[in-house]
N, CA, C, O and CB atoms as a CASP TS submission, in Angstrom:
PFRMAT TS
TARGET T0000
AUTHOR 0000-0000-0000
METHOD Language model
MODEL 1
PARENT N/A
ATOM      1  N   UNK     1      36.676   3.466   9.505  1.00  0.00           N
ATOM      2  CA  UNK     1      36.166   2.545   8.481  1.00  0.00           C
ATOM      3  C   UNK     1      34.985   1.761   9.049  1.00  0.00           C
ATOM      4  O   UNK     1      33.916   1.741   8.441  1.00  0.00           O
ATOM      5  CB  UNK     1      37.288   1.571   7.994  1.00  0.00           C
ATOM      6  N   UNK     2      35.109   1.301   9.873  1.00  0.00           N
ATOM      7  CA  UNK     2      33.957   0.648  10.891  1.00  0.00           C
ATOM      8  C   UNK     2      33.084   1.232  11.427  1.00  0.00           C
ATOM      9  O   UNK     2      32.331   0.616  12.180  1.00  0.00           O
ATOM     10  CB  UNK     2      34.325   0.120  11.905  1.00  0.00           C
ATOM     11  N   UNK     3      32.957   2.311  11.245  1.00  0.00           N
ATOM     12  CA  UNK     3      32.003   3.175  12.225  1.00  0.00           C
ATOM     13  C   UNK     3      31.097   3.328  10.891  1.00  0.00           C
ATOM     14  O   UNK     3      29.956   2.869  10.927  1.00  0.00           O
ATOM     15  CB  UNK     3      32.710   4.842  13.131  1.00  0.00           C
ATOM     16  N   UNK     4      31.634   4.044   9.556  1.00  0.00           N
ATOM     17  CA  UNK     4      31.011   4.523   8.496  1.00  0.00           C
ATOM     18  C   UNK     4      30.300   2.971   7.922  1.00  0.00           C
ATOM     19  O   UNK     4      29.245   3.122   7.307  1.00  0.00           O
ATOM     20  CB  UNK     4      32.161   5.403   7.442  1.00  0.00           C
ATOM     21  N   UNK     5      30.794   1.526   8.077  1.00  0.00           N
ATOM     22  CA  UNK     5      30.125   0.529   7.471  1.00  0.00           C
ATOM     23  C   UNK     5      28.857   0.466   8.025  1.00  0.00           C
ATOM     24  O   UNK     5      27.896  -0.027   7.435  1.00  0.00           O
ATOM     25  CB  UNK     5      30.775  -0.666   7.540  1.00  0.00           C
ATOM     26  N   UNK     6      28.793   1.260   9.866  1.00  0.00           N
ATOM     27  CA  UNK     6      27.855   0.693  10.475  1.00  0.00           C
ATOM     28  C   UNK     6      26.764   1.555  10.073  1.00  0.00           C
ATOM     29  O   UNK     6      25.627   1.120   9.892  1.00  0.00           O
ATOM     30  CB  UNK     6      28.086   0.512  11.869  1.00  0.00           C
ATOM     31  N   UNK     7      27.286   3.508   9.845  1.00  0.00           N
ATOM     32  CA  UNK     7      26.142   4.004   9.378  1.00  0.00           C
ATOM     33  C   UNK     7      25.409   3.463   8.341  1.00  0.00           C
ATOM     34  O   UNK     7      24.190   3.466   8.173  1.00  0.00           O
ATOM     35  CB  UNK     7      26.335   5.070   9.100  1.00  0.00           C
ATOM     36  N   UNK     8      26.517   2.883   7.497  1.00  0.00           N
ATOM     37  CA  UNK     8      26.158   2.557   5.863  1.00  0.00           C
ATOM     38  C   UNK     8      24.810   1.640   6.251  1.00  0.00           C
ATOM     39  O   UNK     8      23.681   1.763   5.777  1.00  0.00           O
ATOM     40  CB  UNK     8      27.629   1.504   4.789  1.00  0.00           C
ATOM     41  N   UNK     9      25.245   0.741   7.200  1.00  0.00           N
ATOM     42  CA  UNK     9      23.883  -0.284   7.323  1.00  0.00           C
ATOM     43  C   UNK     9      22.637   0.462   8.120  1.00  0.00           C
ATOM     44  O   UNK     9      21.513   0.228   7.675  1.00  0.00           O
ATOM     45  CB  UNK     9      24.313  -1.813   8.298  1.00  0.00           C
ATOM     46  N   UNK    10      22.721   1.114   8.966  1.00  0.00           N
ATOM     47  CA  UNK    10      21.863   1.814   9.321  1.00  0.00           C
ATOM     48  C   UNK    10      21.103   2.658   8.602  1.00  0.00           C
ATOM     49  O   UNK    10      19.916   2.906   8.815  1.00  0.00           O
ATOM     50  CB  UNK    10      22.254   2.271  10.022  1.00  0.00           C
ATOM     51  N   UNK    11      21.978   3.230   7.505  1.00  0.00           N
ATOM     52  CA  UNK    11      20.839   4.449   6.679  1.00  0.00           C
ATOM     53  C   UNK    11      20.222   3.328   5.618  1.00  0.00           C
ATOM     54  O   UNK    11      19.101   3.596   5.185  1.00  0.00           O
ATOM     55  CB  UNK    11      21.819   6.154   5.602  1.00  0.00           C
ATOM     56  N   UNK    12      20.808   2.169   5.184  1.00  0.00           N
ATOM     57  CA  UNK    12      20.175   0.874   4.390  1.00  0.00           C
ATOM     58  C   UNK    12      19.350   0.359   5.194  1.00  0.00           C
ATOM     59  O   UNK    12      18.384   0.181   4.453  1.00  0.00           O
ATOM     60  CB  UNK    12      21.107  -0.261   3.937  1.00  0.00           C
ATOM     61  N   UNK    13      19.053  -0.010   6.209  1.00  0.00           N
ATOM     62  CA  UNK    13      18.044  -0.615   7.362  1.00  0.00           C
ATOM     63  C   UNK    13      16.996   0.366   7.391  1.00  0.00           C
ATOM     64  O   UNK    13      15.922  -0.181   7.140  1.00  0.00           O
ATOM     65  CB  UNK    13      18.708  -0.801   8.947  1.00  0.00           C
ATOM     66  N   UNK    14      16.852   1.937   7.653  1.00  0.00           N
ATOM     67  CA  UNK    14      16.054   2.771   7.996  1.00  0.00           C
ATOM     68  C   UNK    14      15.307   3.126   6.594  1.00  0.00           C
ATOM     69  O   UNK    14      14.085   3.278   6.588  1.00  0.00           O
ATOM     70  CB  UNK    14      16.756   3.853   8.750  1.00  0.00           C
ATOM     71  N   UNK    15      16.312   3.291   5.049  1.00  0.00           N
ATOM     72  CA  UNK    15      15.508   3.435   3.917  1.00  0.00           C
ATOM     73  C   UNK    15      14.745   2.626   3.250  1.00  0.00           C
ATOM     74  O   UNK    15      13.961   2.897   2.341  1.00  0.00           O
ATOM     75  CB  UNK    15      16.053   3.763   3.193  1.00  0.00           C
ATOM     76  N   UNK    16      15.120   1.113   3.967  1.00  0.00           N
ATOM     77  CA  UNK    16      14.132   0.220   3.753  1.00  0.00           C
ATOM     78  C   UNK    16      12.757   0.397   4.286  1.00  0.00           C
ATOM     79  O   UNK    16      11.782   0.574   3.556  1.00  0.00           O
ATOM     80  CB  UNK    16      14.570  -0.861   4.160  1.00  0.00           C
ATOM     81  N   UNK    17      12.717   0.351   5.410  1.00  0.00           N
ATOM     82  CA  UNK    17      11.775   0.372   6.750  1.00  0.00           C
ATOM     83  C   UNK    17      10.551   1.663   5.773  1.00  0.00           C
ATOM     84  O   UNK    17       9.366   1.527   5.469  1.00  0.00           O
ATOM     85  CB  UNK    17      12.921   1.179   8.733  1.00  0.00           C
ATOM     86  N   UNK    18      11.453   2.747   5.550  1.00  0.00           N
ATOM     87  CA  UNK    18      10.681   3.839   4.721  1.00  0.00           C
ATOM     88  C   UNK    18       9.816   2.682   3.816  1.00  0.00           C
ATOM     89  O   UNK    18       8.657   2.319   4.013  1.00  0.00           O
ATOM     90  CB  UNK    18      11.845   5.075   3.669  1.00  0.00           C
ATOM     91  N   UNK    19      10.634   2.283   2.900  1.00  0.00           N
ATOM     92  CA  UNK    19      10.279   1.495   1.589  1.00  0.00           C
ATOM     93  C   UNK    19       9.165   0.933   1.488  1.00  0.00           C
ATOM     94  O   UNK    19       8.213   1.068   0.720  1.00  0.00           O
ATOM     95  CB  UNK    19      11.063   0.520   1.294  1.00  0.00           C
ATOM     96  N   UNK    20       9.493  -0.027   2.766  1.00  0.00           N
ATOM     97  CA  UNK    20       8.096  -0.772   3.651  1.00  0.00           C
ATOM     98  C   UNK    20       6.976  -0.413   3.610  1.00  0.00           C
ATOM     99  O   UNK    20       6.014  -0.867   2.991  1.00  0.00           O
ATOM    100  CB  UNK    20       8.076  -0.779   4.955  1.00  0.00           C
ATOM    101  N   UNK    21       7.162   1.186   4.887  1.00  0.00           N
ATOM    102  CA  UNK    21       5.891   2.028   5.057  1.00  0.00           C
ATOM    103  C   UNK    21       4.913   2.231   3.625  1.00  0.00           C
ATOM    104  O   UNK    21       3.705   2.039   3.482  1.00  0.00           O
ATOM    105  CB  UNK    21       6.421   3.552   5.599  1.00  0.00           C
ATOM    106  N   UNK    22       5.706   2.589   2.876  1.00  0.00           N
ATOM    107  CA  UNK    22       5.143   3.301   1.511  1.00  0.00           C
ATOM    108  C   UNK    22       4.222   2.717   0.790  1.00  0.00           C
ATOM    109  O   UNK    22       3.206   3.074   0.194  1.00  0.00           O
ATOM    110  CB  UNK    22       6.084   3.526   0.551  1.00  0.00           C
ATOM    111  N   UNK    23       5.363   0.769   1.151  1.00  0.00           N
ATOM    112  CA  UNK    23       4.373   0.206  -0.139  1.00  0.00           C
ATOM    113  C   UNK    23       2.922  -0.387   0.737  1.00  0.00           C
ATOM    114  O   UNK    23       1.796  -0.466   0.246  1.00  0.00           O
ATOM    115  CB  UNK    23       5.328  -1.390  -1.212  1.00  0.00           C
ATOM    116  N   UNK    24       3.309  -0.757   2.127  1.00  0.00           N
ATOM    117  CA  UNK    24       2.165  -0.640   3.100  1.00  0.00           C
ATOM    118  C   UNK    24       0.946   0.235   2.724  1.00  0.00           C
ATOM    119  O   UNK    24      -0.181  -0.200   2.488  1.00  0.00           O
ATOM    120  CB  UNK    24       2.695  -0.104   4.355  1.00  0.00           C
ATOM    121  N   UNK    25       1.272   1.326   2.704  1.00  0.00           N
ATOM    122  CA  UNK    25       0.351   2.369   2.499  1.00  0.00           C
ATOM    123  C   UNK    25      -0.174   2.649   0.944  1.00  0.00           C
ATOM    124  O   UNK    25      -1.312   3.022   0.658  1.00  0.00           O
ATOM    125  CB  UNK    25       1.022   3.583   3.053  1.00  0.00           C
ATOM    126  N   UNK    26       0.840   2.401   0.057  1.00  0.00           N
ATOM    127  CA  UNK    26       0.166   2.172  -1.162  1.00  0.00           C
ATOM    128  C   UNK    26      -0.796   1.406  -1.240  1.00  0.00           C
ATOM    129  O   UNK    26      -1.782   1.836  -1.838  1.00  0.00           O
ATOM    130  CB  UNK    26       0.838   1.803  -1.986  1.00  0.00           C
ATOM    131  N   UNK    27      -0.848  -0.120  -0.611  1.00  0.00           N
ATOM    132  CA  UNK    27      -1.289  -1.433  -0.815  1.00  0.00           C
ATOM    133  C   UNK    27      -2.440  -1.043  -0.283  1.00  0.00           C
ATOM    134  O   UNK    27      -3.448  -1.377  -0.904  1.00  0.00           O
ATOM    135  CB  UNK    27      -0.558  -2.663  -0.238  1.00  0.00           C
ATOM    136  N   UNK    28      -2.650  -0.074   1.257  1.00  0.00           N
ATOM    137  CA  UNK    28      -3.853  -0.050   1.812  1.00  0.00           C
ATOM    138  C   UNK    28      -4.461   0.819   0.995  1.00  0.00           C
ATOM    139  O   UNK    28      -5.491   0.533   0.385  1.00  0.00           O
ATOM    140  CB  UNK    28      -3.915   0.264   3.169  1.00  0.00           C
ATOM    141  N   UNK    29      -4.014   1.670   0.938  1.00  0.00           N
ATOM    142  CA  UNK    29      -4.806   2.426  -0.492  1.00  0.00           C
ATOM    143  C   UNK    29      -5.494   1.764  -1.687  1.00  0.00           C
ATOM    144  O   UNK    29      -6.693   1.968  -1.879  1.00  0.00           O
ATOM    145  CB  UNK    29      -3.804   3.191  -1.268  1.00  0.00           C
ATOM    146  N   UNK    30      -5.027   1.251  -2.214  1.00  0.00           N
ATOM    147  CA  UNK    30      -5.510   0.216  -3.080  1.00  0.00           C
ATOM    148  C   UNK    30      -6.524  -0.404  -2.944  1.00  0.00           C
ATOM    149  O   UNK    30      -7.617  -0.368  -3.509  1.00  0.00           O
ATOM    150  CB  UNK    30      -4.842  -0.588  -3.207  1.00  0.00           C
ATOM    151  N   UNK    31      -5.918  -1.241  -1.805  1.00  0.00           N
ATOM    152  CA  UNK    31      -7.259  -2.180  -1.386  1.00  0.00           C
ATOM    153  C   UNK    31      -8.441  -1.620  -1.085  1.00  0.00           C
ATOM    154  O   UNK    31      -9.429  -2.344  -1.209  1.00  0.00           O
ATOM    155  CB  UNK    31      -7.080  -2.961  -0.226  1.00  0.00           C
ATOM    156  N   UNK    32      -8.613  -0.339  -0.665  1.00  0.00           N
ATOM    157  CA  UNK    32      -9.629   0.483   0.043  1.00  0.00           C
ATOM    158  C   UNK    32     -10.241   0.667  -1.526  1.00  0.00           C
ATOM    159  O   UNK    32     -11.245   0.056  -1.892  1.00  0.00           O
ATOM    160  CB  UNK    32      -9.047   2.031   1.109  1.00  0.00           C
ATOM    161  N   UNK    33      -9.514   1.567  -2.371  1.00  0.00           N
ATOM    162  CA  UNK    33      -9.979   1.537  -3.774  1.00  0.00           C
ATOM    163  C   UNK    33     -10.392   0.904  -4.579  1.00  0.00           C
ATOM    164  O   UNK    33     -11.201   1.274  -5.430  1.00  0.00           O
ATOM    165  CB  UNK    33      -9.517   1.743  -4.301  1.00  0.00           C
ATOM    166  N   UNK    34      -9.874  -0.267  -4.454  1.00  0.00           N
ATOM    167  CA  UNK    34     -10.683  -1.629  -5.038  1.00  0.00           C
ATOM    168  C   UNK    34     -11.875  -1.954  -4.456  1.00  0.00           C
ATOM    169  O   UNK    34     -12.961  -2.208  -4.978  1.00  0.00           O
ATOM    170  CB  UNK    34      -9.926  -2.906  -4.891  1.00  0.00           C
ATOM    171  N   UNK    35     -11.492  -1.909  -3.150  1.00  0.00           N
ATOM    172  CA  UNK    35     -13.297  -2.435  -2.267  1.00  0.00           C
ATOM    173  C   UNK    35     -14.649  -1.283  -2.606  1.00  0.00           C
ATOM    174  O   UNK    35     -15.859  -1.503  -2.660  1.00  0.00           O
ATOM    175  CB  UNK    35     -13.102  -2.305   0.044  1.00  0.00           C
ATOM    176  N   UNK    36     -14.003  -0.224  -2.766  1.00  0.00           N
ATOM    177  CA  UNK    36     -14.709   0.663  -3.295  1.00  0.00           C
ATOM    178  C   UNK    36     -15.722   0.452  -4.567  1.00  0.00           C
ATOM    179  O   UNK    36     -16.949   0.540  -4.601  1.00  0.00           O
ATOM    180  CB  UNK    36     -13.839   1.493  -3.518  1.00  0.00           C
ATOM    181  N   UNK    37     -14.440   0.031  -5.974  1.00  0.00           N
ATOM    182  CA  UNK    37     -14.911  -0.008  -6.878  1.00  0.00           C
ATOM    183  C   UNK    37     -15.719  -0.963  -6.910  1.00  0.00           C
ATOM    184  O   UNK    37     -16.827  -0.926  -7.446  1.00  0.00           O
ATOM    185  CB  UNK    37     -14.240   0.070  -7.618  1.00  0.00           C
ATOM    186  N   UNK    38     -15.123  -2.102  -6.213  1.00  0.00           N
ATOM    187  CA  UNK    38     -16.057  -3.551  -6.045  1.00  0.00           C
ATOM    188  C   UNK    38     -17.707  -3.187  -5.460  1.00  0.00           C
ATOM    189  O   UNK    38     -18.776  -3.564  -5.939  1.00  0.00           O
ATOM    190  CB  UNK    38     -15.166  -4.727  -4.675  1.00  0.00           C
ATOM    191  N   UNK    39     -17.515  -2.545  -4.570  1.00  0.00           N
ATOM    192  CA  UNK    39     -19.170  -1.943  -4.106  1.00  0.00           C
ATOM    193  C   UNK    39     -19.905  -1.392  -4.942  1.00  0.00           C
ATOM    194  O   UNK    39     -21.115  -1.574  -5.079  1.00  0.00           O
ATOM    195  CB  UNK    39     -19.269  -0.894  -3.117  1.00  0.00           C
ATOM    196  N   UNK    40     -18.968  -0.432  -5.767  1.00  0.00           N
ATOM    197  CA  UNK    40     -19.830   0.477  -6.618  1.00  0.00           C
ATOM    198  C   UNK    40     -20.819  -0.440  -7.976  1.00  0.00           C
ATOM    199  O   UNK    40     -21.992  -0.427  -8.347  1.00  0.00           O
ATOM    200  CB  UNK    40     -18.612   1.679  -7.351  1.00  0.00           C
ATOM    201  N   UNK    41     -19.675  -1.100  -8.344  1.00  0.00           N
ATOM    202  CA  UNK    41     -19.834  -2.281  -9.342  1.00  0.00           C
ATOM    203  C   UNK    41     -20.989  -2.931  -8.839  1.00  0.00           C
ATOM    204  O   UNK    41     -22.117  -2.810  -9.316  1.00  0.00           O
ATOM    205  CB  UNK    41     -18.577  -3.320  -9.447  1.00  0.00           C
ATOM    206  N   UNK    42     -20.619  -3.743  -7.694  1.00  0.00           N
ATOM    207  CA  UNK    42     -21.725  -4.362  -7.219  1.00  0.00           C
ATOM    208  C   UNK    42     -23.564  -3.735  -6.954  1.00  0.00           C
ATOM    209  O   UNK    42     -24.659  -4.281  -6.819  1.00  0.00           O
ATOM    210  CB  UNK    42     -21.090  -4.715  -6.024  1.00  0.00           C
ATOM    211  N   UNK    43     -23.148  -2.594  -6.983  1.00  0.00           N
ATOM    212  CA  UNK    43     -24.630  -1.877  -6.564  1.00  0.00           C
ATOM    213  C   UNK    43     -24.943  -1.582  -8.037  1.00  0.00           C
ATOM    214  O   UNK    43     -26.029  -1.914  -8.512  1.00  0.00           O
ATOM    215  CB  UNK    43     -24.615  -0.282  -5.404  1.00  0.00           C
ATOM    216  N   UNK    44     -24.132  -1.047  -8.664  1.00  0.00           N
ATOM    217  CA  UNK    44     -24.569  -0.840 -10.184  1.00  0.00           C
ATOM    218  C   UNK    44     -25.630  -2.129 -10.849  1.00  0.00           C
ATOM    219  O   UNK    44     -26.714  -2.096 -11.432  1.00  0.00           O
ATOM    220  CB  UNK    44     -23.021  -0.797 -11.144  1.00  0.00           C
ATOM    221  N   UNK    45     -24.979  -2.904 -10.553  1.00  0.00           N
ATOM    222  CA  UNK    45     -25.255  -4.484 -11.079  1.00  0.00           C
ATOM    223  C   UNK    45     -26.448  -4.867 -10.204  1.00  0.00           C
ATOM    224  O   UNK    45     -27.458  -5.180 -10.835  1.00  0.00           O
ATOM    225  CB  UNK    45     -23.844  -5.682 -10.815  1.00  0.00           C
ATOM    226  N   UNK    46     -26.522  -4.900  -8.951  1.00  0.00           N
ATOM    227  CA  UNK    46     -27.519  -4.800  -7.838  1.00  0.00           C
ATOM    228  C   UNK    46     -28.848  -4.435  -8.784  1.00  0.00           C
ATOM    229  O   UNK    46     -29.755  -5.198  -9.115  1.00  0.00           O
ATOM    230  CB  UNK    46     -27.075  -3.531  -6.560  1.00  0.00           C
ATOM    231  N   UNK    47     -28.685  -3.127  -9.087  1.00  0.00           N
ATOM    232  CA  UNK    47     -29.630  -1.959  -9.694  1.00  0.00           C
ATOM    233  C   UNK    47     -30.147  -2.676 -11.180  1.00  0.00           C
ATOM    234  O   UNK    47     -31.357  -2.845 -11.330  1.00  0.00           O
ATOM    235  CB  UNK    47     -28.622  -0.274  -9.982  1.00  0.00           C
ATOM    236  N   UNK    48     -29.373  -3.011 -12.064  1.00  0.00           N
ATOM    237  CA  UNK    48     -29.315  -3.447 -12.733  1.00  0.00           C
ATOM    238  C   UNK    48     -30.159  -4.780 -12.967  1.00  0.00           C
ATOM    239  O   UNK    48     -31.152  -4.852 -13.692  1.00  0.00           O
ATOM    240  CB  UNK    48     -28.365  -3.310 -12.727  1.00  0.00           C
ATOM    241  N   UNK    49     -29.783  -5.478 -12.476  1.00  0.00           N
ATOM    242  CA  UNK    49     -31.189  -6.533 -11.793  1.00  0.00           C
ATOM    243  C   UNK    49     -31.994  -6.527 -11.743  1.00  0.00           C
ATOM    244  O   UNK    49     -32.770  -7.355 -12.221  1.00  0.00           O
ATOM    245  CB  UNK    49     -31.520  -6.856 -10.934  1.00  0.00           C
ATOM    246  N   UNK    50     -32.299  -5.335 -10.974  1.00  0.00           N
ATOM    247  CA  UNK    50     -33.627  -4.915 -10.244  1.00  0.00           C
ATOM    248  C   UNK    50     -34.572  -4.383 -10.905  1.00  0.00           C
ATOM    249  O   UNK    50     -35.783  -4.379 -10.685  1.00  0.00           O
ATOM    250  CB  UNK    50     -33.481  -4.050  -9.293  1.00  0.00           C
ATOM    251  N   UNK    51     -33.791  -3.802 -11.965  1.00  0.00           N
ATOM    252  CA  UNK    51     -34.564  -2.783 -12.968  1.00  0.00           C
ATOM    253  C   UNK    51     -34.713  -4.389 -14.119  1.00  0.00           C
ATOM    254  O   UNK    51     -35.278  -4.316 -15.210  1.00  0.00           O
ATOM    255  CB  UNK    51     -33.300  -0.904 -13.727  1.00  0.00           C
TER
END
């Protein structure tokens, strides 16, 4: 009974940690995509100006 509570917390500790990674990596994704769009925007508008 004690042994299986401890996996229980262990495979809950490790599928978190996953959970983590993911949304980590979603988030950096994102942000990269946003800074992106933000540049693109910005140069559009840049241009836009200019003209």
């Amino acid at each position: 009974m004690h042994n299986s509570n401890n996996a229980a917390v262990r495979y809950i500790d490790s599928s978190f940690g996953i959970m983590l990674l993911v949304v980590l990596l979603v988030t950096g994704i994102l942000a990269v995509a946003l800074m992106e769009l933000l540049v693109d925007t910005l140069s559009d508008v840049g241009i836009f100006f200019l003209i």
